[in-house]
N, C-alpha and C positions, 0 to 999 in steps of 0.2 A: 323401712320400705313403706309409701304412701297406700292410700285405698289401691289405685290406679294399678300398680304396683304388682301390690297382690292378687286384685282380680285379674290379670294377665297371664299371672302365671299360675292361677289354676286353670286357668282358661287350656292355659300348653298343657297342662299336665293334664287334664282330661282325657284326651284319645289313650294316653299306654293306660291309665289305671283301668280304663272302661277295657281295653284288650289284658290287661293281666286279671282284673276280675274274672274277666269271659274265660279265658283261659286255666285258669284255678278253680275256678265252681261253679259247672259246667250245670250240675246238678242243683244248682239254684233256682227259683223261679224268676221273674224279670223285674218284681218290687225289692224281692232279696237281694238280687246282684245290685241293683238300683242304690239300696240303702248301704251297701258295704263299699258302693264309688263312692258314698258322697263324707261317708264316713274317711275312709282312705284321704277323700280333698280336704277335707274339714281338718287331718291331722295335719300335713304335709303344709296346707296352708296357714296352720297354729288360729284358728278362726278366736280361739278365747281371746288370744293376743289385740287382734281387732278389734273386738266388741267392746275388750275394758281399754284400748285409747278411743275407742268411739267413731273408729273410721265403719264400723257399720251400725247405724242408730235403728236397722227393723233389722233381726237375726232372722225372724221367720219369712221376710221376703225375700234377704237375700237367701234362703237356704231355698227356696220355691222356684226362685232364678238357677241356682246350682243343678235342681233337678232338672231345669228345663234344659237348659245347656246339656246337663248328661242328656237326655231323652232324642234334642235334637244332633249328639256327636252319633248314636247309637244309628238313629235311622240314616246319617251319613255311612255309616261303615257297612250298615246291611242293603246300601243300593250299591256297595262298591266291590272291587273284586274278591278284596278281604272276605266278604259272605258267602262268594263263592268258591273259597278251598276247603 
């Protein structure tokens, strides 16, 4: 699977991990749940895999981008009804 590829589908896979995080450790604060989505993508999407063929050449931007994406799924779900049950 190309870069393209994989950043798609962590992209999809974003919203359930950011809801089963939310939902399993409730008890967390919002850098802690933050850091165990990106952990979760990071496995799911095998990021080592990436970096040693070189489809990602900055790990630390893309992982800066990973959080933004998480930050900005997060504040989609808390304007939606989802926040509200």
């Amino acid at each position: 699977m190309g870069f393209l590829g994989k950043l798609f589908k962590v992209i999809t896979m974003l919203p359930s991990i950011i809801l089963g995080v939310e939902n399993l450790m409730t008890g967390l604060k919002g850098d802690q749940k933050q850091a165990t989505v990106i952990e979760f993508a990071g496995f799911s999407l095998n990021l080592a895999e990436a970096i040693s063929s070189k489809d990602i050449v900055d790990n630390d931007k893309f992982q800066e981008g990973l959080k933004q994406a998480n930050d900005g799924i997060v504040k989609m779900l808390n304007a939606s009804i989802w926040y509200k049950r």
